[in-house]
N, C-alpha and C positions, 0 to 999 in steps of 0.2 A: 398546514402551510406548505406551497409547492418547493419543493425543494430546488436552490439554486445554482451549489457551492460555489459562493464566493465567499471567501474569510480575508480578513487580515491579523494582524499580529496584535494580539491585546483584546480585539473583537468575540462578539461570540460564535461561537460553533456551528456549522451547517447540518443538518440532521434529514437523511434522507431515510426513510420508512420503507422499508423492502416487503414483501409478505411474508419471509419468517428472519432478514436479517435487518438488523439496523445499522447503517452506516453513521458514524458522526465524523466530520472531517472540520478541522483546528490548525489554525496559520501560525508558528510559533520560532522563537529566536532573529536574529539581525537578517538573514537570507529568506524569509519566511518561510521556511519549510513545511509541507504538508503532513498532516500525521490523521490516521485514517481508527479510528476505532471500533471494531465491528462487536455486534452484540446478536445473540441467534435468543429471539423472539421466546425459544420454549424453554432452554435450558438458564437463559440468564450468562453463559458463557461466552467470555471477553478477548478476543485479541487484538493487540494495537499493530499497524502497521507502520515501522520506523518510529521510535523514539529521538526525534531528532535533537530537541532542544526543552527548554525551560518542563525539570522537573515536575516543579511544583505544578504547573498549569496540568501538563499529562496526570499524574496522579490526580489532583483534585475531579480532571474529566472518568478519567476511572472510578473513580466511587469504591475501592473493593480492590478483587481480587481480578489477577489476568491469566488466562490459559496459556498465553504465550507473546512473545514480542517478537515479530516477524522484521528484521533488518534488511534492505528491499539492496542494499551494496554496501559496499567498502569506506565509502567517504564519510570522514569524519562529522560533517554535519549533518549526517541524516543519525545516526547513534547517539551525540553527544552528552544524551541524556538517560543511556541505556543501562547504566550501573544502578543508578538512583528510581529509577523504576521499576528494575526487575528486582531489586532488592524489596520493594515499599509493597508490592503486588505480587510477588511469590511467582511469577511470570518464568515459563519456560523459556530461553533464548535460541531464538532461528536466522540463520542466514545462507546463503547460497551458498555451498562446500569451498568453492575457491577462493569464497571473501571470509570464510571465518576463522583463518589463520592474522587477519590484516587488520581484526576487531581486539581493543584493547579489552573488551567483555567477553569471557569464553562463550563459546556458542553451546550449547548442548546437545541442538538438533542440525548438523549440517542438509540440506536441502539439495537436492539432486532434482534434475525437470520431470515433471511427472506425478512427483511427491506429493500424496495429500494429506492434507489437513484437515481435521475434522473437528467442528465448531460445535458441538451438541449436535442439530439434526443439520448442521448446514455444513457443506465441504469444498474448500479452498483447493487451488492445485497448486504449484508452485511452477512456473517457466524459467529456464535456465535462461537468458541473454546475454550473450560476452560481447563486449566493445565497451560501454562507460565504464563499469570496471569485471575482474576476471569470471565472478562470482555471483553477478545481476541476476535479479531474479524482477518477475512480475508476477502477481497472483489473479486466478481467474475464479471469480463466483459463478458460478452458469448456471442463474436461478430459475429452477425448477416453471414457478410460476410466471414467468418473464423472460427477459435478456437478459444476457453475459455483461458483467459488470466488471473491469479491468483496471489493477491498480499495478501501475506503471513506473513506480521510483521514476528514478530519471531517465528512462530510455524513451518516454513520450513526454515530455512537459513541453506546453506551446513559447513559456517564458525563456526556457534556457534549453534547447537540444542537444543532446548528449548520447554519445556513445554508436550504437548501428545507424545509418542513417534512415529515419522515420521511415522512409518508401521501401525499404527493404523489411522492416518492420510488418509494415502493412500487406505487403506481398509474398511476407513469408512468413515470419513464425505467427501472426496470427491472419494468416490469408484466409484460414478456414473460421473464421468467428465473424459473425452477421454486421452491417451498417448500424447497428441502433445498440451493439458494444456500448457501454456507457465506459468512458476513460477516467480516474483519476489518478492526475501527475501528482509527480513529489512536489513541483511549483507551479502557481498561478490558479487557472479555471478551468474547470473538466470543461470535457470535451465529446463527441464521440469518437466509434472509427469510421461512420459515413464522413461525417464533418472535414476529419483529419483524411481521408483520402482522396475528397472534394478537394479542399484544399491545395495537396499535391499534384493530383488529376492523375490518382493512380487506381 
């Protein structure tokens, strides 16, 4: 099935097939917040991005156990779900160093830009971005056999903008990463970064 991400709240899941990661991305709680689940093809090894809202629904997409819950910022509803999770999942808790003071869930691994993360054979980087809040973070896949795949919290969602503004974004902390960037926001529908700079006409 092509993958499309579109979700809603209550619907099913989008599941995009990488060559060694799998992405599944789930609309969940009253804001519909995006929550991103990646799974690396050899090892079986799970991290969710943002535990924003309804437990049960995240657990149940879990099946198991999680390497870790990556918290993408500060704001309440993108965690709100983050105790009951990492508790049910055995889930390491991550967030960007200057939001894991501002997280009611202790963090275990604060997250500095540069940081990586390491999924069985597959590795995440973490990006520091301060403006939506102190401690933002974005994560980049840069799959091997493909394009860079960019999971954006809220400093790129086309529904709601937030935080640096997008063109500075695009012209700077990721100026260096290709047009065919696949995006996903915390809210609404991926996107790319050709798309998102078309857009702008940046």
């Amino acid at each position: 099935m092509t993958y499309h991400g579109i979700v809603h709240v209550g619907g099913p899941p989008a599941v995009h097939e990488l060559a060694q990661l799998i992405v599944t991305k789930i609309a969940v709680g009253p804001k519909a917040a995006n929550c991103y689940l990646l799974r690396d093809r050899d090892s079986g090894e799970q991290v969710l991005i943002d535990a924003a809202d309804d437990a049960p629904a995240l657990i149940q997409l879990v099946n198991g156990s999680l390497a870790a819950v990556v918290t993408t910022h500060r704001h309440r509803d993108h965690w709100r779900a983050l105790a009951e999770v990492a508790a049910a999942t055995g889930a390491v808790t991550m967030a960007g160093a200057s939001d894991a003071g501002a997280i009611d869930v202790p963090t275990a691994v604060p997250l500095l830009d540069g940081v990586e993360i390491r999924l069985g054979h597959s590795l995440l980087t973490a990006m520091h971005l301060a403006g939506d809040a102190p401690g933002a973070v974005a994560l980049l896949y840069d799959d091997p056999k493909g394009h860079p795949h960019l999971f954006t919290g809220d400093c790129l969602s086309g529904s709601e903008p937030h935080g640096p503004a997008p063109g500075e974004l695009l012209t700077g902390a990721w100026a260096g990463l290709p047009d065919e960037t696949w995006v996903y926001p915390a809210r609404g529908n991926d996107s790319t970064l050709g798309a998102e700079r078309a857009g702008l006409g940046v």
